[in-house]
Each structure stands twice: as structure tokens, then as C-alpha cells.
C-alpha positions in Angstrom: -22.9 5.5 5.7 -20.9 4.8 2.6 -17.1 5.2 2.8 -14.4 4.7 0.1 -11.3 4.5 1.6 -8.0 4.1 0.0 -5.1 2.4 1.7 -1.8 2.3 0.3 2.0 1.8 1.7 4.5 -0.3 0.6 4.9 -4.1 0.1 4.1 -6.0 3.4 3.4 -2.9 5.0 0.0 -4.8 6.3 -2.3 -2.6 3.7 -4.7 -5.8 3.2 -4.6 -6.7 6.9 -5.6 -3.3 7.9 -8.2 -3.5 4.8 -9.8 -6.2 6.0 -10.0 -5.2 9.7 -11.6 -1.9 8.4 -14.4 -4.2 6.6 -15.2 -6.2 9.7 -16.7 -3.3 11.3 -20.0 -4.2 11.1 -20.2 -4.8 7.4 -23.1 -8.0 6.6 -22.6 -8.8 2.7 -18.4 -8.5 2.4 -17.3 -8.7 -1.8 -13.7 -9.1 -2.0 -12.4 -8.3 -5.6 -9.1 -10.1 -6.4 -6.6 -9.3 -9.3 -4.0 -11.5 -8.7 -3.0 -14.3 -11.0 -0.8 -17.1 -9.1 2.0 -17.2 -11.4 4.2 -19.9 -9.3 3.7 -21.8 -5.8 4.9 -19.2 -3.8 2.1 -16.7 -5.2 -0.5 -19.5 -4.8 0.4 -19.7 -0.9 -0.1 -16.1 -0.4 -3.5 -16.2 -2.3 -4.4 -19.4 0.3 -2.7 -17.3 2.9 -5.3 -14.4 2.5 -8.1 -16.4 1.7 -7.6 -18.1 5.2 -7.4 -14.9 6.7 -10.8 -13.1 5.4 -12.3 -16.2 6.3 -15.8 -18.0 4.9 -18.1 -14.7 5.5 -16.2 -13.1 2.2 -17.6 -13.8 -1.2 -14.5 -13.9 -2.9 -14.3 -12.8 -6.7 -11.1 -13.5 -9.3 -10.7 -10.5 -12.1 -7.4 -10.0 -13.2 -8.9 -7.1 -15.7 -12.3 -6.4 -15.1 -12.7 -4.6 -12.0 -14.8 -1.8 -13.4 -17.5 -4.5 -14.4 -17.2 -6.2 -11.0 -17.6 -3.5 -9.0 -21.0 -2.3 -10.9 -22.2 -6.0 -10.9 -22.2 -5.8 -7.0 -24.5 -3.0 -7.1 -26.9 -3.1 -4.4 -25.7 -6.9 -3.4 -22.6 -5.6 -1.0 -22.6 -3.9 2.0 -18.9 -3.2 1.7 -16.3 -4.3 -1.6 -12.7 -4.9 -1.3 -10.8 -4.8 -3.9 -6.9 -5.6 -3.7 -5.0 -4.7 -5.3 -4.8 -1.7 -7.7 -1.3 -2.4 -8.6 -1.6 -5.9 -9.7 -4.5 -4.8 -11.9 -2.3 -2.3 -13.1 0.5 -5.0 -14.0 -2.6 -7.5 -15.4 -3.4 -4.7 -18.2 0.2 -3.6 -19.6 1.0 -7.6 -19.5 -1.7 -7.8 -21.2 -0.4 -5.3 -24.2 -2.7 -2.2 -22.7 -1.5 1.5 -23.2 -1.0 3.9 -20.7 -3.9 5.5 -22.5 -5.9 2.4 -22.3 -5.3 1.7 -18.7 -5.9 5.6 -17.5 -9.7 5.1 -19.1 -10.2 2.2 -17.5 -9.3 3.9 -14.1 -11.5 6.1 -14.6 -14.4 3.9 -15.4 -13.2 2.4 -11.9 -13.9 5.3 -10.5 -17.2 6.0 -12.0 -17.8 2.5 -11.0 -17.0 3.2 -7.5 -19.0 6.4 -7.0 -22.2 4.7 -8.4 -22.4 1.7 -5.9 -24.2 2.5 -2.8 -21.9 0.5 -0.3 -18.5 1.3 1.0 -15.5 0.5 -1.1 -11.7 -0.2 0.6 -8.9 -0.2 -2.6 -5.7 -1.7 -2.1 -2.3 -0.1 -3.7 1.0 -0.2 -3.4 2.9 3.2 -3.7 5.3 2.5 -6.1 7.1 6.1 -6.6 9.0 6.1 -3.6 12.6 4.1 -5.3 14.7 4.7 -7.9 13.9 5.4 -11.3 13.6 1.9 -12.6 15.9 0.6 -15.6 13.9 -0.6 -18.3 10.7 0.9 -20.2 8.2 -1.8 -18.8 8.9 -1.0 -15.2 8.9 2.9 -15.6 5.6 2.5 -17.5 4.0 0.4 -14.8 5.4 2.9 -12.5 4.1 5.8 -13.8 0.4 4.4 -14.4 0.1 2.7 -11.2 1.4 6.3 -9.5 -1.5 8.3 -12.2 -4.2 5.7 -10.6 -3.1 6.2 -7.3 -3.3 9.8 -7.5 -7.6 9.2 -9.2 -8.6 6.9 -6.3 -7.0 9.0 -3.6 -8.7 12.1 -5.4 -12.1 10.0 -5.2 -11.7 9.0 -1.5 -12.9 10.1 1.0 -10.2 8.9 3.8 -6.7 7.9 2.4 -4.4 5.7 4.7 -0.5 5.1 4.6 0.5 2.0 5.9 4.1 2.3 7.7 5.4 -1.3 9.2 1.6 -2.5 10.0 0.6 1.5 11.4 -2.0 3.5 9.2 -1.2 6.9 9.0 -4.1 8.7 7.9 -3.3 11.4 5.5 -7.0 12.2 4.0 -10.3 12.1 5.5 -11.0 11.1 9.6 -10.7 7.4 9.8 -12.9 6.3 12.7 -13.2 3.4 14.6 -10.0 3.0 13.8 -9.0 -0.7 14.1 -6.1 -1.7 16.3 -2.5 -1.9 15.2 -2.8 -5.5 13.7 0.5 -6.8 15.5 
């Protein structure tokens, strides 16, 4: 049965460990969409880090900016698609020189995109409105769209998940066969 579960929390709150836990339930044919871009070292061993960690059985896909298009072109060859994470996409497009405007669309071909594949799809975001207003216009633009997108995937969802210090704490939906506390 197709699922699309959203899992959000803050950073290191073990949103892509519990992600990927969710997807080893079974799941054959495992996509895992990635939007980062190593920018340094320390990025690049966190990228290694989680490709250890999914292991050979993922088919692993880079796009920094078209996740729409990725998720369609999986259509009928995934039994399950990961894609993490929302917020770095987010960052990708206004670095990029993308409006608000712009990025909102493309969320909601995302969306679209998500609804018309047949398999399950797990989305990875950090929540982002829970500090301080930030200082300059960049960050309280990135803040506010990645909060708007946050709020369309969770509305397309059908189980939602905060993660609290490696604990999901379901807040939409019934999350079955939950998987165990990953510490």
C-alpha cells in the first residue's frame, strides 16, 4: 500500500536515520533522491557517512534542483523514494537566484509529482521556524519558504513524524510497524 510520509525535526534529530529504517520495511526497488551539494570536506564526510549507512541496495540519485522531474522519472521503477532533504533543496533554489514565487510552484509540482507515482514516498525536512527571527533578508526568506513547503508536504501526507533527540513523535496519520528508537 502506498504511503507518503513526512518526517521532520530539527538538525541531528535522526530524521534520515529514522527515514531510512522506515524504508527497509520490506521495500525491493529503494530510490534515494539527494539534494545536497558538498560545499567543503566536512559536508563530503557526511554525504559518505549516509551513503555508508543506506548501504549498496539504494539507487542513489544527486538533484540539487530537480526533484519534481526525479520523482516522476521513477514512476513505476521504485517501490519506495526517499528524498532528503526538502530544506537543502529549498537553499539549492534561492542560491540559485529563485523567488519565493518560483520555489512555491515548484513545491507544488513536487507535490503533484508525488501524488502521481504509485510507490511510497518518505521526505526529509528540517523545521526551521522554531528560533529566532533571523537577521538578514536571505535567511528570513529561506525560512519562510522552507516553513510554506513544509506546511504543502505535511498537508499531502498521509502520516507526519516529529523527530525529538532520535524519537518520532507522530503528529499525523498512524505510523505502523513503527521502527525502533534508532539508539
Amino acid at each position: 500500500m502506498k504511503e507518503i510520509l513526512f518526517v521532520t525535526g530539527g538538525c541531528r534529530s535522526g530524521k534520515s536515520r529514522f527515514a531510512l529504517s522506515f524504508a527497509d520495511r520490506g521495500f525491493e526497488r529503494k530510490v534515494f533522491l539527494a539534494t545536497c551539494q558538498p560545499q567543503d570536506e566536512e559536508m563530503q564526510q557526511r554525504i559518505n557517512q549516509h551513503q555508508k549507512a543506506r548501504g549498496p541496495e539504494w539507487q542513489t540519485v544527486e538533484t540539487p534542483t530537480a526533484l519534481p522531474g526525479a520523482v516522476t522519472s521513477h514512476k513505476g521503477k521504485a517501490d519506495v523514494i526517499l528524498i532528503d532533504c526538502l530544506t537543502l533543496w529549498t537553499s539549492n533554489l534561492l542560491l540559485q537566484g529563485a523567488s519565493q514565487e518560483n520555489i512555491l510552484t515548484r513545491g507544488n509540482a513536487l507535490t503533484k509529482a508525488i501524488h502521481d507515482v504509485s510507490c511510497s514516498v518518505i521526505i526529509v525536512s528540517n523545521e526551521v521556524g522554531a528560533g529566532v527571527v533571523p537577521e538578514n533578508r536571505l535567511a528570513r526568506t529561506f525560512r519562510d519558504v522552507a516553513g510554506l513547503l513544509n506546511q504543502k508536504v505535511a498537508a499531502c501526507a498521509d502520516i507526519v513524524v516529529w523527530m525529538v533527540a532520535g524519537i518520532p513523535v507522530p503528529i499525523k496519520g498512524i505510523l505502523s510497524n513503527q521502527p525502533p528508537s534508532t539508539y
